[in-house]
C-alpha positions as CSV (number, residue, x, y, z in Angstrom):
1,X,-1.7,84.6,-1.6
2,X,0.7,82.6,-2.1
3,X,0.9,78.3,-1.0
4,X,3.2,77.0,1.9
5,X,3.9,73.4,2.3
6,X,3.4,72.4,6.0
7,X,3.1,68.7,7.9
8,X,-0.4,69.0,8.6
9,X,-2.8,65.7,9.2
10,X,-4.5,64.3,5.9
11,X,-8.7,65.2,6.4
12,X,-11.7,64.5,5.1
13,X,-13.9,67.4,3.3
14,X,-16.0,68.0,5.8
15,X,-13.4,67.7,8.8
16,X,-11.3,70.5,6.6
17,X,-14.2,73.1,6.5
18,X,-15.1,72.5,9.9
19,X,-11.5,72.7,11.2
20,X,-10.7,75.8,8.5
21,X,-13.5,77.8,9.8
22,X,-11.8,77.9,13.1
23,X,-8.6,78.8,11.8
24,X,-7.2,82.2,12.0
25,X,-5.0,82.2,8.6
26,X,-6.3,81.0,5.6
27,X,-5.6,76.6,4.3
28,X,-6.3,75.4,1.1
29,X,-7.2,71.4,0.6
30,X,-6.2,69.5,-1.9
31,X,-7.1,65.7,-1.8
32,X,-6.8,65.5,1.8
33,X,-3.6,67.6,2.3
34,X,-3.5,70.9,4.0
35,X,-1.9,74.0,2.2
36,X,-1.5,77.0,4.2
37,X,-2.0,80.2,2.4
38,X,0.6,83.2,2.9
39,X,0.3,87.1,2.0
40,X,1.1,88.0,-1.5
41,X,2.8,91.1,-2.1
42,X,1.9,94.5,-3.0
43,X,2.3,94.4,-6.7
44,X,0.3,91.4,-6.6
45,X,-2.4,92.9,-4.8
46,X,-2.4,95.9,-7.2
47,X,-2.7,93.3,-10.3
48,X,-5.8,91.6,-8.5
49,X,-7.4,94.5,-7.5
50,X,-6.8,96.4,-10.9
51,X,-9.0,93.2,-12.3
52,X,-11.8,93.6,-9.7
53,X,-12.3,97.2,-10.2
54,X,-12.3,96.9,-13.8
55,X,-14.8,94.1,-13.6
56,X,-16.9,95.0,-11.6
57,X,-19.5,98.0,-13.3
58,X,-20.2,95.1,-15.8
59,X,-20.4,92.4,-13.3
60,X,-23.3,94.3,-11.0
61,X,-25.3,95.4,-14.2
62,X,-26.1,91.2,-15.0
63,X,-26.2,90.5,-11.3
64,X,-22.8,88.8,-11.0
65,X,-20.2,89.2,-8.1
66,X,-16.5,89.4,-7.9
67,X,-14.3,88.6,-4.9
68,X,-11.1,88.6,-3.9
69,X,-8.2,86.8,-2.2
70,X,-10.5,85.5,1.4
71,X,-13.4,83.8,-0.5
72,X,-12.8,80.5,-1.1
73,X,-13.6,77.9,-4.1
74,X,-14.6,74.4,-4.2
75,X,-12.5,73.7,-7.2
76,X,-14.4,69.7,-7.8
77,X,-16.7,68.0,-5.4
78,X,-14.8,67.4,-1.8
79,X,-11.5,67.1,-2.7
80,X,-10.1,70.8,-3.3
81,X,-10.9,74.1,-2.3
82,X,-9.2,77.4,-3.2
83,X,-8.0,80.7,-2.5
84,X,-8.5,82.2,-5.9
85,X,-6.8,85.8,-6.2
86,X,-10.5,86.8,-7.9
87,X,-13.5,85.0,-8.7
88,X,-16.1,86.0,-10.4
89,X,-20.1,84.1,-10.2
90,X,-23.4,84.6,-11.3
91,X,-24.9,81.7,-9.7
92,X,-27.7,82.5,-7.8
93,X,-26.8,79.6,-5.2
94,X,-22.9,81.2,-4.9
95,X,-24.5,85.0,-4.7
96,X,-26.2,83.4,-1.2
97,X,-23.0,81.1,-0.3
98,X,-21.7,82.2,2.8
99,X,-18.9,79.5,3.0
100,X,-17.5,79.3,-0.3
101,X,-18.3,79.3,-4.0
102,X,-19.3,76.4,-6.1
103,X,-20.2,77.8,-10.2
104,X,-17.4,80.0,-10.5
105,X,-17.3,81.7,-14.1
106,X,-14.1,83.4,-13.8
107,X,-11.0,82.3,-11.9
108,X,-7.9,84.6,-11.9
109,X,-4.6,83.3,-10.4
110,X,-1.8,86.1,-10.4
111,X,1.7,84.2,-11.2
112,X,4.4,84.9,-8.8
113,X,8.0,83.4,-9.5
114,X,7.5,81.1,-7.0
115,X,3.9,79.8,-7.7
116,X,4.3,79.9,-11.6
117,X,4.4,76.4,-12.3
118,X,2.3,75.0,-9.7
119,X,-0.6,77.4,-10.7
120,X,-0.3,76.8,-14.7
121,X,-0.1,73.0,-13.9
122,X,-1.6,71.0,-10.9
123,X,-3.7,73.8,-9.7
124,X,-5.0,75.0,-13.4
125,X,-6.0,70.8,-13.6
126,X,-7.6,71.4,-10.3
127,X,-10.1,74.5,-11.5
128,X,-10.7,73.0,-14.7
């Protein structure tokens, strides 16, 4: 999915999942702002998808999940949450999340031309 800048109010943390949850599309947060999230394409589907399935035999055997594109990730605590392209825990606490996922292991981000810098600079910052 790709990010689209909008006017949207600045909110806390907890006034953004609240709000989000009653959403129909999809909003990332970053440090109060409001990102809304678009459809990728299908080539970047394919890419994330071609990830997940060859993750995931190895994943199940040591009791680890994947997900893609509509699970989100608190990327550092209460101020930004994600819409990785695929994640990938093995927290036991994220494996019974049902809101989003907080010990990611594995974050993939599929570049677009449009997205490249932002995801290899501010956002990578973000995740790290």
């Amino acid at each position: 999915m790709i990010a689209e800048g909008q006017n949207y109010q600045k909110m806390s943390p907890e006034e953004y999942l609240e709000w989000e949850a009653t959403q129909e599309l999809r909003y990332e947060y970053i440090d109060g702002e409001i990102v809304a999230m678009t459809g990728g394409t299908i080539p970047h589907t394919k890419i994330y998808l071609n990830f997940y399935r060859a993750l995931y035999t190895h994943l199940s055997q040591r009791g680890c999940e994947a997900y893609v594109a509509d699970v989100k990730v608190q990327a550092n605590e209460n101020s930004s949450y994600f819409y990785p392209d695929l994640v990938v825990t093995c927290d036991p606490d994220d494996l019974k999340a049902r809101d989003f996922i907080q010990h990611p292991k594995v974050i993939v981000e599929v570049f677009s031309p449009s997205t490249v810098s932002y995801d290899r600079g501010d956002k990578f910052k973000y995740y790290r």
